[in-house]
N, C-alpha and C positions, 0 to 999 in steps of 0.2 A: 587884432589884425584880420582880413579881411580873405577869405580862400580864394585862392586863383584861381580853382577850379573845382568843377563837381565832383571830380570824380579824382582818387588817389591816384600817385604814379603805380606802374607795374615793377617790381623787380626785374623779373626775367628778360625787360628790353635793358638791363645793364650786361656788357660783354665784358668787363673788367673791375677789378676790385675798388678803381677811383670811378668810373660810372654808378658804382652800389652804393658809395661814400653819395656821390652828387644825388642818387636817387633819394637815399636818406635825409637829406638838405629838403630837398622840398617837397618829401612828405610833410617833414616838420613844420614848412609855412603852409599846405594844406591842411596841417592841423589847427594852425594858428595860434601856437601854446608856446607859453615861453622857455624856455630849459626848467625856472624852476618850478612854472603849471605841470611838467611832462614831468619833472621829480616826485613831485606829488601826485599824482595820476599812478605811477606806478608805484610809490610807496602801498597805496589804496588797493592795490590790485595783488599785492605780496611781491612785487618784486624790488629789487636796489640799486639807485639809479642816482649816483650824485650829479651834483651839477656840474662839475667838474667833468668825470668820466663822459657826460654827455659830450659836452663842447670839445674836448679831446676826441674824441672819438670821430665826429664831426667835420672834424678840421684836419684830417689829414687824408692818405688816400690807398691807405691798408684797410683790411678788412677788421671791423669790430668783434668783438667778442660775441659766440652764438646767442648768451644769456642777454648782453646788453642792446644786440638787436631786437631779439624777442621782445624785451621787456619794453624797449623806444617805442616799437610797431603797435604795439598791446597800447600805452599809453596816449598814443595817436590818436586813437580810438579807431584801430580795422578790429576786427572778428580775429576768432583763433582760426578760421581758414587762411585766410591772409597773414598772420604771422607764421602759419608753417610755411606757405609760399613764399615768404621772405627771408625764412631760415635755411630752407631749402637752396633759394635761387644763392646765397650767402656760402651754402658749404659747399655747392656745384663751384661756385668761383674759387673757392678756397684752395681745394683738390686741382684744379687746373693752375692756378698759380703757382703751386708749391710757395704761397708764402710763408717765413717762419714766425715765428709767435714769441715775440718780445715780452719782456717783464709788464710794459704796462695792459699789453692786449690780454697776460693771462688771469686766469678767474680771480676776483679778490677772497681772499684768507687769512690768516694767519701767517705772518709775515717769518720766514725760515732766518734762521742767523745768516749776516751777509755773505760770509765763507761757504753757504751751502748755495748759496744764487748763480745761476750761470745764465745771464744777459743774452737775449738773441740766439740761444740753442735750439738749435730744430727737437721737434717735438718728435720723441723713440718710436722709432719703427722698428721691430725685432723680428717682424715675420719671416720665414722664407722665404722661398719662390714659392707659387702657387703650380700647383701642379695642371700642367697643362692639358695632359689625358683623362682629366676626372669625368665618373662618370656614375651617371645613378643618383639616388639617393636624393631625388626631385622632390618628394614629400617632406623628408628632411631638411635639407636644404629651407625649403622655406619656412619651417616652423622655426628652426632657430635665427632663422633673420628677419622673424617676423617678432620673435621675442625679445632678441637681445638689443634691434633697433628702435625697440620702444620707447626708449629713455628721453625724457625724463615724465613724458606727459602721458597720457590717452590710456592711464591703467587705472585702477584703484587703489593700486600704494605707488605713487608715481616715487616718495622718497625711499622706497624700498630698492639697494640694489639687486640686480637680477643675474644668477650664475645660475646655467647650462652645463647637467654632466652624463659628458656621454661614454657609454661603456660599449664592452663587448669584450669578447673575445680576441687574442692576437691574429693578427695579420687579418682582422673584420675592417680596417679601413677606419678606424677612427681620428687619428692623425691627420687623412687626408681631407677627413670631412672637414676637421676642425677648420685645419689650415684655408680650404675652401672659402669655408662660413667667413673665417675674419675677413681673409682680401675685401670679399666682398660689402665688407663693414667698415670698412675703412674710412669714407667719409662720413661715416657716423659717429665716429670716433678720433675725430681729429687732433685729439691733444696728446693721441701715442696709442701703439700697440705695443704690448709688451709679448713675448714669448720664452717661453722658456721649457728643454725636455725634463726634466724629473731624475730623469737615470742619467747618472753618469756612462763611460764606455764601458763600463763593466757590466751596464746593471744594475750598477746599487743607486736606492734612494739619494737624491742630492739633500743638501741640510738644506730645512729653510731660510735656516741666516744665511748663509750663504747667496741665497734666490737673493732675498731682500737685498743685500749688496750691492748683488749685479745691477737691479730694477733701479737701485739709487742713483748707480753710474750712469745707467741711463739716462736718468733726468738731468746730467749734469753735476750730482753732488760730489764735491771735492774727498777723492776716497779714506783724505785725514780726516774728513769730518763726519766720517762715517763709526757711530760708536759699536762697542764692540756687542753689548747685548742685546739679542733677537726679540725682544722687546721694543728695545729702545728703538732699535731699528723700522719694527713695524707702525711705530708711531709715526715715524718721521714719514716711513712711505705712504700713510693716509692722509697725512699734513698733505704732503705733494700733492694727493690726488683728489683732495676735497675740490670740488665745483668742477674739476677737471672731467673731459669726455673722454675717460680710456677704457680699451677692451685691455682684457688679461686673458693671456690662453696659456693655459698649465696642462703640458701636454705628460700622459705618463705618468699621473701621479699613486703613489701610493696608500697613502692613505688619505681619510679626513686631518689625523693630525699634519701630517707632512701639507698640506694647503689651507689650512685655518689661519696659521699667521699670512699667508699670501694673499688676504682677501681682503679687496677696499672698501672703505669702511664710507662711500660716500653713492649716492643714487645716482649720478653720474655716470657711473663706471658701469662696463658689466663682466661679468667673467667667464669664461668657456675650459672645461673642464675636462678631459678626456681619461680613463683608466681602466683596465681590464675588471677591477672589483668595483660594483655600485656604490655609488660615494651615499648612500642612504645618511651618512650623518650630517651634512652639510644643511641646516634650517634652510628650508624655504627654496632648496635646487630644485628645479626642471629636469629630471634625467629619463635620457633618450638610450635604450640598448638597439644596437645595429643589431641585425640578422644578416645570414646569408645572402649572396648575390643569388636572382636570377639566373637561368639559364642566358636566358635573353642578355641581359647587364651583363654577365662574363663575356660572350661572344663578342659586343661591344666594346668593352674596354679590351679583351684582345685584339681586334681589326684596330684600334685607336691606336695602342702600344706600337704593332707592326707597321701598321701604314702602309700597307702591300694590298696584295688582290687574294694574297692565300686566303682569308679567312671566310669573308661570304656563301664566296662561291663552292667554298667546301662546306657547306652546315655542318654534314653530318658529323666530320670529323671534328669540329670546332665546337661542336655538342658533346660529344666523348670527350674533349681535352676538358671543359667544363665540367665535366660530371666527376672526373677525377681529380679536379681541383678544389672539389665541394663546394663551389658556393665562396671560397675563403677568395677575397681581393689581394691579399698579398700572393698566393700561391698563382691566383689567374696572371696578375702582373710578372711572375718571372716565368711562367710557361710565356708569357706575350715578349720578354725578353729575350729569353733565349731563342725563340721565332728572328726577330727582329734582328739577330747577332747573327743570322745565320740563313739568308736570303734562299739559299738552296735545300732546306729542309722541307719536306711535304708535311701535311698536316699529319696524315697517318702515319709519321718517323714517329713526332713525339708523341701521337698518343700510345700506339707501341710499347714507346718506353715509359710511359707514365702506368701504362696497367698492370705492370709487374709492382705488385704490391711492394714485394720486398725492399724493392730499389726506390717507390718512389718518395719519399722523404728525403733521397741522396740528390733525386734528380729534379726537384723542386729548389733550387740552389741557383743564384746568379749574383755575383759579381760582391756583396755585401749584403745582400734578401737571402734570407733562408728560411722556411716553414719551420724545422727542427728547430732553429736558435731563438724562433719568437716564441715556441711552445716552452721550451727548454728556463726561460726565462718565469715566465709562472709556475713552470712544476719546482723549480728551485727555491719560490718561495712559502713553496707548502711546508707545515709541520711533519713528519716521520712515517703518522699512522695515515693522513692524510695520502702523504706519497706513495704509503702502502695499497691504500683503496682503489687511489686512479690507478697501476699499476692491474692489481688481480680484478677488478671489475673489468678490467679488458681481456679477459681469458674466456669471457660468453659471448660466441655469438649469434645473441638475438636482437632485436629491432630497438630493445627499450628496455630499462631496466625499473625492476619498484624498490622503493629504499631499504625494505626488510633484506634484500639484496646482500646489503653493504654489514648487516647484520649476521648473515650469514660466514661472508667469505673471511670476515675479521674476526667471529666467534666472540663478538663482545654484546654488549649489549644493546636492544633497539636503542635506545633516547642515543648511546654514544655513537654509532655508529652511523644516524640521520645527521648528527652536527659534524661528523666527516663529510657525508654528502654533501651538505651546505656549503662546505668549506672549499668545496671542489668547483658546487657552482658558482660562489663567489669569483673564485678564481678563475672562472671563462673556461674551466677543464669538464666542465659535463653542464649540459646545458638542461633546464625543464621543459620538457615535450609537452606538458600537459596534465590535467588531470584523467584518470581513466575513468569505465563504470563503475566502477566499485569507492568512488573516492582517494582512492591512492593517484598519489604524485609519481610520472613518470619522468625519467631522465635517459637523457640519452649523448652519446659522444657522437659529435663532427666527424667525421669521414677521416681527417687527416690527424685529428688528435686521437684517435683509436689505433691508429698505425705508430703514433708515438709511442702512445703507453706499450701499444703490447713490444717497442723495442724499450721501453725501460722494464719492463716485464723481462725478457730476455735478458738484459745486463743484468737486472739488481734481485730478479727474484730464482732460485734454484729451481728444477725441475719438477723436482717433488713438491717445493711448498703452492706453484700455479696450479698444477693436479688437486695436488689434497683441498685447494679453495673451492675448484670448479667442483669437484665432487662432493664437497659441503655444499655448494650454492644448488647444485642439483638434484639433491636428495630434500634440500628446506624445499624447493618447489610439490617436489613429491608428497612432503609429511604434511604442506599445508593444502595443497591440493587432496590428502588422504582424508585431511579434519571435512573439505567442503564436501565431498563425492556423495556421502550419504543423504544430501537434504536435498542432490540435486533429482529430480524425476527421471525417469528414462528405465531403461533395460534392468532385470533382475538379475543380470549377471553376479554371480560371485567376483567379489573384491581379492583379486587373486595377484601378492605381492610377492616382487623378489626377494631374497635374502639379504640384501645389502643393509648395512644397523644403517637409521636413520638419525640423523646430527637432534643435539638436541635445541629444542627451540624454547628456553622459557617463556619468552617475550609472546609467542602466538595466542596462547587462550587471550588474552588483553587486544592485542593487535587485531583480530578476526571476530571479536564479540559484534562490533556493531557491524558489522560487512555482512550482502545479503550472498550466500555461497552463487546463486545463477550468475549475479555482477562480476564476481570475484571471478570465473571460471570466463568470461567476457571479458572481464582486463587482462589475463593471463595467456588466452589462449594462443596468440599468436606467438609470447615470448614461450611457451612449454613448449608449442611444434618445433621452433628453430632450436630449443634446447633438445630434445628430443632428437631431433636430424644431428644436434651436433654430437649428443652421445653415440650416435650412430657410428659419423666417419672417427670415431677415437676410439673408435669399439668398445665400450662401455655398455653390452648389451643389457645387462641388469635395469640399471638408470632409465636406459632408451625403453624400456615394454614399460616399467611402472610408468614413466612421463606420458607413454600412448596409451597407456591402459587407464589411465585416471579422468583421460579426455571423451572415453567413448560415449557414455552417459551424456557427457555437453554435446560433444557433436549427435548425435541421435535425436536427442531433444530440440537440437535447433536445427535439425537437417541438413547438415554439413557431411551429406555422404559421401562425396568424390573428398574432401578433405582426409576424413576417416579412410576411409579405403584407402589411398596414396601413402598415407601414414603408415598404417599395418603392415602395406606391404616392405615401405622398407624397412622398418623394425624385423620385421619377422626374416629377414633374407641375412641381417646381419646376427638374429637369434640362433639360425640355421647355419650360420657359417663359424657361429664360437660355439657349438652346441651346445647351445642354449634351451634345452628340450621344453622347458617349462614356458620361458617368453614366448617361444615358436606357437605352442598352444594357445595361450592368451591372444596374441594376435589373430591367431586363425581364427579362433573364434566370435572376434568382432567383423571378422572379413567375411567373414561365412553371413554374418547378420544382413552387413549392409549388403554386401553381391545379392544375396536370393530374394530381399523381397523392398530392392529397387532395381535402378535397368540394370539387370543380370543379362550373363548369355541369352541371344537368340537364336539360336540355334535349335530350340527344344529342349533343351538338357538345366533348365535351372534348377527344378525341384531332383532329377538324379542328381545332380552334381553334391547339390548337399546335404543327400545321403549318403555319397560314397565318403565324402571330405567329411561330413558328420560324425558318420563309423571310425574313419581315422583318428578324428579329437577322441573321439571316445575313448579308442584305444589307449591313447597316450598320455590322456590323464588317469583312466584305470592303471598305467605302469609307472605312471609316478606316485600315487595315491593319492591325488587330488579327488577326494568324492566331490565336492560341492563344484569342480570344473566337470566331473564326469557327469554329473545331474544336468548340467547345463549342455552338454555332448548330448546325451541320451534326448533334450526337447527336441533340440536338431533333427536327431535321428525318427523323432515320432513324429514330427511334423512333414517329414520328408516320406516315411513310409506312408502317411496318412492319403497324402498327394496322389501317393503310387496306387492308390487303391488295397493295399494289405494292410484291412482295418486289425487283423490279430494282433500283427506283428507292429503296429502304432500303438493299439493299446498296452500292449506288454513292455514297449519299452518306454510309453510315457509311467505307466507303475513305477518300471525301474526306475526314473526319472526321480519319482514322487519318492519312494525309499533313502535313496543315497541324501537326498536334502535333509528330510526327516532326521538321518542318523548325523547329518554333521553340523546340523544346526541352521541350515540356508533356507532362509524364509522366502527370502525368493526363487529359490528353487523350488520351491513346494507350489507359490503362484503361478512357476509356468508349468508346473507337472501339470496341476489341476487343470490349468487351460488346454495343453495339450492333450489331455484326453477328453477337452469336451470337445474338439477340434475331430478326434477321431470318432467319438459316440453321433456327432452332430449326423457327418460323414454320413453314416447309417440310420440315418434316423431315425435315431433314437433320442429323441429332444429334452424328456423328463430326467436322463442320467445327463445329458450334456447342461442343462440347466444347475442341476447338482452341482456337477464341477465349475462351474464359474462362480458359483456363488461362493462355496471354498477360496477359489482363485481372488474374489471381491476380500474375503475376509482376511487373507495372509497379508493383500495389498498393505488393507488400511492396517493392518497390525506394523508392519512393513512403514507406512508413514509414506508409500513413496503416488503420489498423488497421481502422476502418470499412467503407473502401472493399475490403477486402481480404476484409470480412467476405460484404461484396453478391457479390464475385467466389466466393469458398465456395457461395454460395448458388445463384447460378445454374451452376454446377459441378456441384454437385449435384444439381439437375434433371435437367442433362444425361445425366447417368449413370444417373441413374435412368429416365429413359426406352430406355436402351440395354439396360438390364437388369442394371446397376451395383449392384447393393442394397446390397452393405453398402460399398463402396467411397463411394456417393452417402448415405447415412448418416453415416459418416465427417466427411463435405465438411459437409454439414448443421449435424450436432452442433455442427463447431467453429465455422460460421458463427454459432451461435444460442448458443453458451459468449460468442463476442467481442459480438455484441450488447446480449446481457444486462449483460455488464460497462461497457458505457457505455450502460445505461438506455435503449439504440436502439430502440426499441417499433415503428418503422417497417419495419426491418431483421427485427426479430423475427417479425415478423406473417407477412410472406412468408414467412419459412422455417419457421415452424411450418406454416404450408399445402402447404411441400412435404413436410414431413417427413408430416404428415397423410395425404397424397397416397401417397407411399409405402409410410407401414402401411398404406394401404387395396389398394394392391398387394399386401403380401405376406401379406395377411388378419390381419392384426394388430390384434387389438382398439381398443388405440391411437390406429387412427383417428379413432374419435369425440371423446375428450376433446380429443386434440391441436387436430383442426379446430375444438371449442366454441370453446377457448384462444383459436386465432387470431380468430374471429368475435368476441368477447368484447373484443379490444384492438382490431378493426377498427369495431367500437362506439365504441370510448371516444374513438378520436383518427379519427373521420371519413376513414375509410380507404374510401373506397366502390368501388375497383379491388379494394383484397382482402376488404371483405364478401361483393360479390358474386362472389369464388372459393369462399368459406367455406361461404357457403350452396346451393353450384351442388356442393359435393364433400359436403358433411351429407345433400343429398338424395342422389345416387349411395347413400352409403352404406345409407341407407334403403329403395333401390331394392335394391340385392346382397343384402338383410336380405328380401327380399320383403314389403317393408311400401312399396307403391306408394302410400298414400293418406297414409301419413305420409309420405311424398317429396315430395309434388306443393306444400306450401307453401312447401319450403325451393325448389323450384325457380324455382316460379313468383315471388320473390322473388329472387331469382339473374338471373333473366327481365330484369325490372324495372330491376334495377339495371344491368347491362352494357347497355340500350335507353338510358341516364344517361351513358356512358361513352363510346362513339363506336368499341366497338373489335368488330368484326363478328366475328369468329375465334370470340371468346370468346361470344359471346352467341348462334351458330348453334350452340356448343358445349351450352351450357345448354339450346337448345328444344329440339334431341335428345335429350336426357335427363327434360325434363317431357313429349315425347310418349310415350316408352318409360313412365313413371310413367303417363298417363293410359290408357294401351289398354285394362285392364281397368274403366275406370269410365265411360269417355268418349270413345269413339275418335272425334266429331268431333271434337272437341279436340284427341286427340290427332294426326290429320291436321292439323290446320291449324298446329300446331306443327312438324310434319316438313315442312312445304311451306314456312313461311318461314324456316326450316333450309338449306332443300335451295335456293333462290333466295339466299341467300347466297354458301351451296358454289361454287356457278355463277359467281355475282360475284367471287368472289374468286380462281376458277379452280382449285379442290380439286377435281379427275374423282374422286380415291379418293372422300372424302366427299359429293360432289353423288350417286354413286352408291349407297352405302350408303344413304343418304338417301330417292332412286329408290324402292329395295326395299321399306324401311319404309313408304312408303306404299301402294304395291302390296299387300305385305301387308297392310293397312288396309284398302284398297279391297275385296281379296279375302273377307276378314273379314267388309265389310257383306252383299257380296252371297250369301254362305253364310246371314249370319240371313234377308234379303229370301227367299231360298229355302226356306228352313225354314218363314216366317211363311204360303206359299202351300202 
């Protein structure tokens, strides 16, 4: 037969299911093929296509079967573009007709016994209503309708079918998503939607046989002929649904077991999965966990819920109701309700009432939604010790928790006490934040599930047994924080513990072997401050100085001084309010570190200040007989005296310093004795005995092991030689001092010895000098170093001056000036006005007199004859200066 035409019909100019019937008609005689050329055609092609079904199909003015279009189209000979467009334009008319689907229109199968056939039954629709206010979840959204409308072609196991399961958390919105997803599948799935929730009213899992029943009735099966075993049943419900296009949405469910038998067994079908625990056993699912909502998303489905003017135009309050809603959709939707119920309520009523913690699980409650009842729901289906874990894990609060944690507060052992956690996060009751530095897995609670537990925490756990946890959990912090401290670099402080017995931990030597202690102290550190603050407000002062006390070494080394300091202080205020005499000490002594030698007072007074505050630790760990705290009082005090220009009284008590280590065994106390008195020998220049003591200082280091400190001792080494006339020897010392620095990010450490090294090149006229000293000025910028700014800027003018560029000298100096008048340390700062008067002679020489005269009154005070002398001169020569022009001018 001969083609009418070149070119095929179009589908999409049919407006009705008998226009798609006549469009079909003469496709077929532009195919020119007989019904049984087009049965063979598609036999060839895999699909089945009798003669019969053709010419029925044909001949009437319903819509055909998707497969037997398909298959006609294909056989016709269009492209598979065109057979989607005709399947397409087929199931657009389908969905608009509401036509129903009779025995002969449905897929051929295996034919069910006549008792189970129900003639002309519309195809199950079980969905809900779709929810009208939905909102968010645009990326999802299309992934699952972009997968589950795949079927049957365009994948690589087109006969594979394809289940979707999505979890999360209660009241995360999965329900709604689901629900979403199907509507919007509906005409892809034209031969039913099945639904069904899981939980009965109560709660409890529904039986699968059960489901299957229901699902039967659906299809029409007569419920006598519905047999009695969940087998036999799920046979029959795959019979139905072979070649059929059904979605299945299994909302709620419990397990893999409880949805294994509910799953069809044909590529047709697909199925959508929702449960608080990851269905991980299901072969071959796609599963999608929800997260929290947005800021943004909550505000949105609030303004949708209400449908008013409150919410926009208030952000800010519409941000706080958000923020106290966490993120959770069901708790956003009844704060939007209760809006919505109550036209006259301002936004700031309920957030008001949502920030009293106490209440707000009460007040998160509308009409049948309640936050509690969905929580309540999953923690009922925990095991005991499980319920025990959520429960006392909410007794800390800190940001995140690590699972040795759960090992702690349950006193069992690691491996059992991780498959608690697991079981927690299964259950959507603690979520995984993450991996930290250190490799450890962190977890953490939901905003509104932390407010649950700690009320089942109140119902189910006694006083004493939440205490005695917390105080287990915060002493493990302590004991494993006391294994890292020693390998971490920093401060030679004595490790100076409370009395409190420490829990015991077998599991840790295993646990902490392959963890590097700087990581481990970088995953921790923010949950030990917020444990530390919280041993604070419980008064727990014991707890709270070990937890600050074990940190100071980390923050020192990674220059966290306004951390440290803030800390101290409020440890130390609650040490001093339980007298605490001992914690009181240990704080002030890391306060004392970081105040004097970063931005301390400006006032003048930092080096008094920690003398007088020095003398005092001293005291008080002399009366408690603390030696190796008194040894570390006494550096204090020599370094402070050394400042002060009373080199006797620095050297005697950096001795003293050096003795009490000696006798109590504190190897770092013996490192900063020795430093301290090369600090004071230096002072007086005496370079051959300060050299002495640093190299001591070098050797306790490295005996010591502590590579920081080892670093300081290089550095002041270096100096010393360099003033000897050491150069490349004091180089040497330098380099490697500022190699080991840089390797632990020491910027503290670094500054210094780029300023000696700066100092150096400027010795041996090495251009050098200048970038080096920018360098250091540059990082004594960034981290509030005002002892080595104003070196930086007191050796930049020097250089300026050697450069004969006096006028470019004079603002580095006078800035140099400035700063060390900040610092309380005279040496250094008669050092600098000798240097801005020398800068000022040719532009100013009152100035520059009045700068050699409070120089040279320094010298004096401090008992320097070499420099009060020198000093002498320069002003003389000043003086002499004026009275040549006075002379000239007559």
């Amino acid at each position: 037969m001969a083609q009418p035409s070149l070119d095929p019909p179009r589908p999409e100019l049919a407006a009705t299911p008998a226009e798609f019937v006549a469009a079909l008609r003469v496709l077929r005689l532009w195919s020119g093929l007989t019904y049984r050329q087009l049965t063979a055609k598609a036999r060839a092609s895999g699909d089945h296509l009798a003669v019969s079904t053709l010419a029925s199909a044909l001949s009437r003015s319903t819509l055909p079967r998707r497969e037997v279009v398909a298959g006609f189209v294909r056989a016709c000979g269009l492209d598979e573009r065109a057979v989607a467009e005709w399947v397409a334009t087929r199931d657009a008319l389908l969905a608009a007709s509401g036509q129903a689907i009779d025995q002969e229109t449905a897929a051929p199968g295996r034919q069910l016994p006549t008792e189970l056939d129900s003639p002309r039954r519309a195809a199950p629709s079980m969905l809900p209503p779709d929810i009208r206010d939905f909102t968010g979840r645009a990326t999802h959204l299309k992934a699952l309708r972009d997968l589950l409308a795949r079927q049957p072609a365009g994948e690589d196991r087109p006969d594979v079918q394809v289940t979707a399961a999505i979890s999360g958390m209660g009241g995360i919105g999965k329900t709604a998503l689901a629900l979403h997803v199907a509507h919007a599948l509906c005409t892809a799935f034209p031969d039913g939607q099945l639904w069904i929730d899981l939980r009965d009213a109560e709660g409890s899992p529904l039986d699968p046989g059960d489901v299957l029943a229901r699902f039967l009735r659906a299809f029409g099966v007569d419920p006598r002929a519905i047999p009695d075993g969940q087998s036999e049943r799920a046979e029959i419900y795959r019979t139905l649904l072979a070649h059929r296009r059904v979605l299945v949405v299994l909302d709620n469910a419990s397990s893999e077991r409880q949805i294994r038998p509910l799953l069809p067994g044909a590529a047709t079908c697909a199925v959508l999965v929702t449960s608080r625990l990851r269905m991980t056993g299901i072969e071959g699912a796609w599963h999608l966990e929800l997260g929290q909502f947005t800021t943004d998303e909550a505000i949105q489905l609030l303004a949708r819920i209400t449908n008013d003017e409150r919410i926009l135009p208030d952000y800010e309050k519409a941000t706080e109701i958000a923020e106290y809603c966490g993120g959770l959709p069901l708790a956003v939707r009844i704060a939007g309700a209760r809006l919505a119920a109550r036209p006259a309520w301002r936004l700031a009523h309920l957030a008001a009432m949502l920030g009293d913690e106490r209440r707000r699980l009460d007040r998160l409650t509308t009409g049948d939604l309640a936050v509690r009842a969905s929580l309540a729901l999953s923690y009922r289906e925990l095991d005991g010790e499980s319920r025990r874990l959520f429960r006392l894990l909410a007794c800390f609060d800190v940001p995140d928790l690590p699972a040795w944690l759960a090992a702690a507060v349950l006193d069992c052992p690691f491996e059992q006490a991780a498959e608690h956690v697991e079981t927690l996060v299964d259950a959507q009751l603690l979520a995984v934040a993450g991996t930290d530095p250190a490799g450890q897995i962190r977890y953490v609670y939901h905003d509104l599930v932390r407010l649950f537990a700690v009320e089942c925490a109140a119902a189910e756990e006694s006083e004493e047994a939440s205490a005695q946890a917390l105080v287990r959990g915060l002493g493990t912090w302590v004991t494993l924080a006391e294994r890292m401290a020693p390998a971490i670099p920093g401060p030679c402080f004595a490790l100076i513990a409370s009395p409190v017995p420490r829990p015991p931990v077998d599991w840790a030597d295993d646990y902490l072997a392959d963890i590097d202690p700087l990581s481990w102290f970088d995953a921790e550190r923010a949950a030990m401050v917020s444990a530390s603050r919280q041993a604070c407000r419980l008064s727990l002062d014991d707890l709270a100085f070990d937890l600050a006390g074990r940190l100071e070494k980390y923050f020192d080394l990674r220059g966290m001084y306004a951390d440290w300091a803030s800390l101290n202080i409020e440890v130390m205020a609650v040490c001093r309010r339980t007298g605490n005499q001992l914690g009181e000490a240990v704080m002030l002594r890391g306060l004392l570190d970081v105040k004097t030698w970063t931005a301390g007072p400006g006032d003048g007074t930092a080096m008094a200040r920690l003398h007088s505050e020095s003398a005092r630790l001293l005291a008080t760990f002399d009366a408690l007989g603390q030696d190796q705290g008194s040894s570390d009082a006494a550096v204090m005090c020599s370094w402070a005296l050394t400042a002060a220009g009373s080199y006797p009284e620095a050297v005697a008590m950096g001795e003293r310093a050096l003795r009490l280590a000696t006798r109590s065994g504190h190897l770092g106390g013996e490192a900063r004795g020795h430093l301290a008195l090369a600090v004071a020998t230096f002072e007086q220049g005496q370079f051959e005995a300060a050299t002495t003591h640093t190299a001591a200082a070098l050797d306790r280091a490295r005996k010591l092991g502590n590579s920081r400190w080892e670093a300081t001792a290089l550095q002041f080494a270096g100096i010393g030689h360099r003033e000897l006339g050491n150069f490349d020897h004091s180089q040497r010392l330098l380099s490697e001092s500022l190699r080991i620095s840089r390797a632990y990010r020491d910027n503290y450490t670094a500054t210094l010895t780029l300023l000696a090294l700066a100092r150096l090149y400027f010795k041996r006229g090495d251009p050098k000098a200048r970038e080096t000293a920018e360098m250091s000025l540059a990082l004594g910028r960034d981290y509030h170093m005002t002892h080595h700014l104003a070196e930086a800027f007191q050796l930049l003018g020097e250089i300026e001056l050697a450069g004969d560029c006096p006028m470019r000298a004079v603002p580095h100096l006078e800035e140099s000036v400035a700063l060390w008048r900040t610092r309380g340390w005279p040496s250094f700062q008669a050092a600098a006005l000798t240097s801005l008067g020398q800068a000022r002679l040719h532009s100013d020489q009152r100035a520059a007199r009045v700068a050699f005269e409070e120089a040279h009154t320094i010298f004096v005070r401090l008992g320097n004859i070499d420099k009060a002398a020198e000093l002498k001169a320069l002003i003389g020569s000043v003086e002499s200066s004026s009275a040549d022009r006075e002379t000239a001018v007559f």
